[in-house]
Each structure stands twice: as C-alpha cells, then as structure tokens.
N, C-alpha and C positions, 0 to 999 in steps of 0.2 A: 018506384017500382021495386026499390029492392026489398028483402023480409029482413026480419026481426034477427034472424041467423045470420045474415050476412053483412050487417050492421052493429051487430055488437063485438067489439072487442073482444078477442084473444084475451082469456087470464094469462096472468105470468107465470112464468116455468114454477117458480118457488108455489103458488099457489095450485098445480095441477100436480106435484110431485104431494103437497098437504093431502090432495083431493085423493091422490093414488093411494097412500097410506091408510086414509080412513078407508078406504074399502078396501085393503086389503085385510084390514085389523075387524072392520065388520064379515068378512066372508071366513077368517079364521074362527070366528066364535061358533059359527056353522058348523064346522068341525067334526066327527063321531071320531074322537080318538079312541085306540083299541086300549083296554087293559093290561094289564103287566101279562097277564096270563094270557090274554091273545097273542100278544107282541111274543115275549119266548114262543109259544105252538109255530105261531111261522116263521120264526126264526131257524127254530129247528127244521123245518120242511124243507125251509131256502137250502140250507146246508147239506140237507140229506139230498137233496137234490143234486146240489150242485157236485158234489164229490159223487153221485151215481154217474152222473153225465162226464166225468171226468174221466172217470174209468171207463167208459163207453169208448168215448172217444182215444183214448191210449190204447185200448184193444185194437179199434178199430184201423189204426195207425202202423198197428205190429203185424197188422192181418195183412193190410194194403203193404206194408217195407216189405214182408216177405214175400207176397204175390208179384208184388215188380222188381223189387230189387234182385231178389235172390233169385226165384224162378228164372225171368227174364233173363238174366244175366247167365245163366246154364243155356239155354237157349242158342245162346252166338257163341 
C-alpha cells in the first residue's frame, strides 16, 4: 500500500546540497542584469534619495525637540 514517494530513499545531504547548487546556477542565468548605465541611474537615485530623507527627518527632529523640549518646558 505504500507509493513510490514513500518508498524511496532519501538522497544524501552531499547530493541535495549538488542538486541545490545546480538550480541555483541554472535560475542565475535567468538573470536581466542591469547595465553599467542603469546600475549608476539608480545608484544615484538611492543616494539622492536617501540624503533627502535624511534631511527630512533631522528637520523634522528640530521641529519636534523644539515643540516638546523647549515649548513644554516654558510651560511648568
């Protein structure tokens, strides 16, 4: 009664770790790597980005210290 799945052996580690690598090395070929010139474009985007948001949030830090620290603390 039992199937064909449940009946066959387990590969060994060494042969399922072989088995993981070839499909990793076959799904890499898959691949659309970006060109040099795509790669800098968002390179630069990341960066402009990330120092916009930088500045954002240190404003937004200076805005908030001063509305609770400073205010608040005239307050009492």
């Amino acid at each position: 009664m039992t199937t064909d799945a449940l009946a066959s052996p387990k590969p060994s580690w060494l042969a399922r770790v072989v088995g993981f690598l070839r499909d990793v090395r076959s799904e890499l070929r898959k691949v659309t790597w970006p060109t040099w010139d795509e790669l800098k474009k968002a390179t630069a985007v990341i960066i402009v980005f990330v120092v916009a948001l930088g500045i954002f949030i240190g404003l937004l830090d200076s805005f908030l210290q001063l509305v609770f620290v400073t205010l608040v603390a005239k307050l009492f």
